[in-house]
N, C-alpha and C positions, 0 to 999 in steps of 0.2 A: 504493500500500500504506500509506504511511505519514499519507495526508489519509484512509483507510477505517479507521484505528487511533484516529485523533484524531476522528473523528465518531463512534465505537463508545462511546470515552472521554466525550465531552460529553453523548449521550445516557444513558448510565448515570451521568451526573454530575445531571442534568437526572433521570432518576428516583430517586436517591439523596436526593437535596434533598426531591422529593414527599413521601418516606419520611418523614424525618425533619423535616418542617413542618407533616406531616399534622394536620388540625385533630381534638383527641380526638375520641372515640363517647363519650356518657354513657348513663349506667344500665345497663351491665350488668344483665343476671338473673341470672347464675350456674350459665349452662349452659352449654355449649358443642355444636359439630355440626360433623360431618368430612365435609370437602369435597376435591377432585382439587385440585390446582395445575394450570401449565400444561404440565406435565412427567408427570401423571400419577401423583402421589404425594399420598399420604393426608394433610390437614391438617388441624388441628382453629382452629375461631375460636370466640369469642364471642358468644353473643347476648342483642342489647340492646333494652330496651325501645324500641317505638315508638311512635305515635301514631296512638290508636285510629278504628277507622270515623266516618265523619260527613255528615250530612246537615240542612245549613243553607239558607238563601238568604239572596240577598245584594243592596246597593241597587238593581239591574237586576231584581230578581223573578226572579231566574236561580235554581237548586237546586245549589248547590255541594256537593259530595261528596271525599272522598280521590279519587277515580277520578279530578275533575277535574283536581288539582294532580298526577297518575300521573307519576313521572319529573321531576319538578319540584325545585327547593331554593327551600326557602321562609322567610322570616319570618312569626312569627306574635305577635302581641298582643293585649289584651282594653281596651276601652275604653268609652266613653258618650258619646255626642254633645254633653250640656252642662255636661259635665266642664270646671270651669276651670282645673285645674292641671296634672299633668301629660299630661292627655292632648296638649292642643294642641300641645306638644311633641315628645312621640314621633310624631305625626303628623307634624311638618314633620320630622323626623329619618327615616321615611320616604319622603316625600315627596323627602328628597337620593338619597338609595336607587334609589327609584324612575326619577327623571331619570339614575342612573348604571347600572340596567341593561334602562333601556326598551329596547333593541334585542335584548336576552339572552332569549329564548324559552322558557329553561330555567331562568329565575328567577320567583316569584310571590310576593303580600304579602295575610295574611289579616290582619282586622281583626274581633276579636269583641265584640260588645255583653256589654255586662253589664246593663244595663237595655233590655231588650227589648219590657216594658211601654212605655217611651216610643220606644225606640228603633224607630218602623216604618219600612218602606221608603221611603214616600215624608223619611223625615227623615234616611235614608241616605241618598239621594238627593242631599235639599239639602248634605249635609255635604259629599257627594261632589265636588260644584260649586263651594261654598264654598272647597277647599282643592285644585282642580285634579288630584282623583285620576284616574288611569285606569282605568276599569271593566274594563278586559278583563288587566289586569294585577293591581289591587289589588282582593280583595272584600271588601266592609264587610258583616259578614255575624251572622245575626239566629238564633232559633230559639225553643225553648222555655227558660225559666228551667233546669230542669234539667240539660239535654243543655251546656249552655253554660256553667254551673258545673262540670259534669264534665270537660269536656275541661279545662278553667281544671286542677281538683285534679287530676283523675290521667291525664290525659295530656302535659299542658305542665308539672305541676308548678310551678304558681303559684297561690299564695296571693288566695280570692277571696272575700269573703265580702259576708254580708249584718245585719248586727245587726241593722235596722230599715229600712224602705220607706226611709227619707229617707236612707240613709249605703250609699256604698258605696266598700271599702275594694280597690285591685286594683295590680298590679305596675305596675310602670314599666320592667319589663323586655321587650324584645326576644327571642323565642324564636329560635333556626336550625335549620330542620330541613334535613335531606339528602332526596336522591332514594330514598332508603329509609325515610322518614319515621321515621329517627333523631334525636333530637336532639344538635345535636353543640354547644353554647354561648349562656349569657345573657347578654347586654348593655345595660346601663342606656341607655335612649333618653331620660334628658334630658342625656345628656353627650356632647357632639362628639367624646371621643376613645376612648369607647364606639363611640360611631358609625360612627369609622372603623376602629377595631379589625375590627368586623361587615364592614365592605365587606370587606375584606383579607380575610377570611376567607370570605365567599360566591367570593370570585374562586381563595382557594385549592381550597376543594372543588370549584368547577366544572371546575377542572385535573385533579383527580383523577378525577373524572367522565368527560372525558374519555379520560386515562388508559387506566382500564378498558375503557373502548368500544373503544379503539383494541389494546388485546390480547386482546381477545373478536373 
């Protein structure tokens, strides 16, 4: 009785913590929708912006879509291949990422062009090899000028522009989205404790992730 009172206790202490470490949700819209609990009672939540439909391809000539990341927590960024400043960094920043949840199935890392005019497949490719990414995990991924600035402005909420062919001005931030293609936090990828703030935070949503699963 009293080791089934103490494991009752640790596991409500163990979701307690979830609770209250939870990584925010950003952007609300300012509506809300009522939903059952597990109990059958009326609840109302929030809903927040997500991030919209998409169809790019990526170093592999693959066609990546939302479908493919479906159920996934992902990082996303926007970059140029001969980018000398910060990109090289938030790619090796990345790149730690990467190596720490190559085994996680339920993680994935998009990488957007912003010069898509230079940036083709085959120079995703080379980049890809250049900096030892894994294709089936991270995609370096391409499209039209437009579609690519728009998800930049109003779906990631990052600032991308273009004054003149030769400048191109774009974040240094890290996006996180959730398996509901929320965004739940930005973090500077030229800074290591950015960096690891981000890890700590993919491993706390994927708890939560679980979580859910496990009371559905």
């Amino acid at each position: 009785m009293l080791i089934t009172i103490i494991t009752m206790l640790v596991v409500y202490k163990v979701k307690e913590d979830d609770l209250v470490n939870r990584i925010p949700l950003c952007f609300p819209t300012g509506e809300i929708y009522p939903y059952k609990d597990a109990n059958g009672n009326i609840k109302y939540d929030s809903v927040y912006h997500t991030i919209a439909d998409f169809k790019l391809t990526d170093q592999n000539g693959n066609t990546i879509t939302n479908q493919t990341i479906k159920g996934k927590v992902y990082v996303s960024n926007f970059f140029f291949c001969t980018c000398p400043s910060i990109c090289p960094k938030m790619t090796n920043s990345i790149l730690l990422l990467q190596d720490e949840f190559i085994n996680e199935d339920g993680v994935a890392f998009l990488s957007h062009t912003i010069f898509p005019e230079n940036d083709s497949i085959p120079v995703l490719k080379s980049y890809e090899q250049r900096y030892h990414i894994n294709g089936k995990k991270w995609h370096l991924l391409t499209g039209s000028r437009q579609q690519l600035y728009d998800l930049s402005k109003r779906s990631y909420y990052l600032g991308v522009s273009n004054d003149s062919p030769d400048e191109f001005q774009h974040s240094e931030k890290l996006v996180l989205v959730d398996n509901h293609r929320i965004i739940r936090g930005f973090y500077d990828g030229t800074k290591s404790e950015e960096v690891d703030k981000l890890k700590k935070d993919i491993k706390a949503i994927l708890r939560e992730v679980k979580i859910k699963s496990n009371n559905n």
